[in-house]
C-alpha positions in Angstrom: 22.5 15.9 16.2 20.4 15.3 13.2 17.1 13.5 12.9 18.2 11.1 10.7 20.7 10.2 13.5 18.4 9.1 15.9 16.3 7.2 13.8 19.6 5.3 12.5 19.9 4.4 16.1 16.7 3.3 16.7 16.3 1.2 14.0 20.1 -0.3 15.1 18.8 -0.6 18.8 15.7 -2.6 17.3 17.8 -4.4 14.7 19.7 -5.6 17.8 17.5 -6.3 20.6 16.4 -9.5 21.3 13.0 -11.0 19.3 11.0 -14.0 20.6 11.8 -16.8 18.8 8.3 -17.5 16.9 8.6 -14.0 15.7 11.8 -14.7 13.7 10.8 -18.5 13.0 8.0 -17.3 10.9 10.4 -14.9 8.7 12.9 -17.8 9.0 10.3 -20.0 8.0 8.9 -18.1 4.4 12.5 -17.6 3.6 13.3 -21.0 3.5 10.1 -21.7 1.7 10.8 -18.9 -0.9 14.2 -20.1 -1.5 13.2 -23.8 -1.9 10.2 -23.0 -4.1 12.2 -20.3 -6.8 14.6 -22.5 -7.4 15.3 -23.7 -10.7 12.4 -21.4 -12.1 13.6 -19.3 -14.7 13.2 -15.4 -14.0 14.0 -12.9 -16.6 16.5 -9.7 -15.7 13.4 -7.6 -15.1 11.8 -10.5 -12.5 15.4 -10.5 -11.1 15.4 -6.6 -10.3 11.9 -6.7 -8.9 12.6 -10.0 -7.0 15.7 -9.1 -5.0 14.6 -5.8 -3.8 11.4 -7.2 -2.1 13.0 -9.8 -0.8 15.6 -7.6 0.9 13.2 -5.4 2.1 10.8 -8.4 3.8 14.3 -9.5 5.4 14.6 -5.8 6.4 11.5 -6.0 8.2 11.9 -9.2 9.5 14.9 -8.1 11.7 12.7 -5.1 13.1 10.3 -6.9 13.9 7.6 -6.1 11.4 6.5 -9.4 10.8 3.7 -8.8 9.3 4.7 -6.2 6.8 7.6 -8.2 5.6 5.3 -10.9 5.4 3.4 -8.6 2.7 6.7 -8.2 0.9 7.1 -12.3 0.6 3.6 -12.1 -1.3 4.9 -9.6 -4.0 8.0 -11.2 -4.4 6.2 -14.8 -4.6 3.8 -12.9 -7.5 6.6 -11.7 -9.3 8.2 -14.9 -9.9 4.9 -16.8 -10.3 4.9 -18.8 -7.3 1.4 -19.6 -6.2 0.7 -17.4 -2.2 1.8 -19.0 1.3 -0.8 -21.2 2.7 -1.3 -19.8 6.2 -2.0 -22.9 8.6 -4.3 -22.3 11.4 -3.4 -23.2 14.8 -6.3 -24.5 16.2 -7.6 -26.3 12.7 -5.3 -27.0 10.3 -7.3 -28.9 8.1 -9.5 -26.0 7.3 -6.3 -24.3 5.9 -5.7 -26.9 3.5 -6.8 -26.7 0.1 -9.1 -28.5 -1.0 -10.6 -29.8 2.4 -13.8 -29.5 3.6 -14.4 -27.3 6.5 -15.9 -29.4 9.8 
């Protein structure tokens, strides 16, 4: 069997095993936020082909479970179409996230 078999097979297995549910909500979650934010924004043909791409291949990694690669892929594809970046919120202090807020 050829290499490129058992990587097709691993990256099946992975696609199909189970993945803790935080994991997926924070792909879950940018999608969503993507989605909401790019529409109604007009995109040319070339932001269209650089948009779609990214965006598949951030879903790609998503179901892998390379979170934070795909999470790298959401930022170009949020650049290309002129979105301003994803606001991470911390855990413990989510005020210190926020914009605009003064640290305590």
């Amino acid at each position: 069997m050829s290499p490129a078999f058992f990587v097709a097979a691993t990256v099946a297995v992975a696609a199909l095993s189970p993945r803790p549910a935080s994991a997926y909500s924070i792909c879950q979650d940018e999608i969503e936020s993507i989605t909401r934010a790019a529409r109604g924004v007009p995109m040319t043909e070339q932001q269209k082909l650089e948009f779609a791409p990214l965006m598949d291949d951030a879903i790609k990694r998503c179901r892998i479970g390379r979170d934070e690669v795909a999470l790298l892929y959401f930022a170009r594809a949020r650049a290309v179409v002129g979105l301003p970046p994803r606001v991470a919120v911390d855990a413990e202090d989510p005020a210190a996230a926020t914009p605009g807020t003064p640290a305590r």
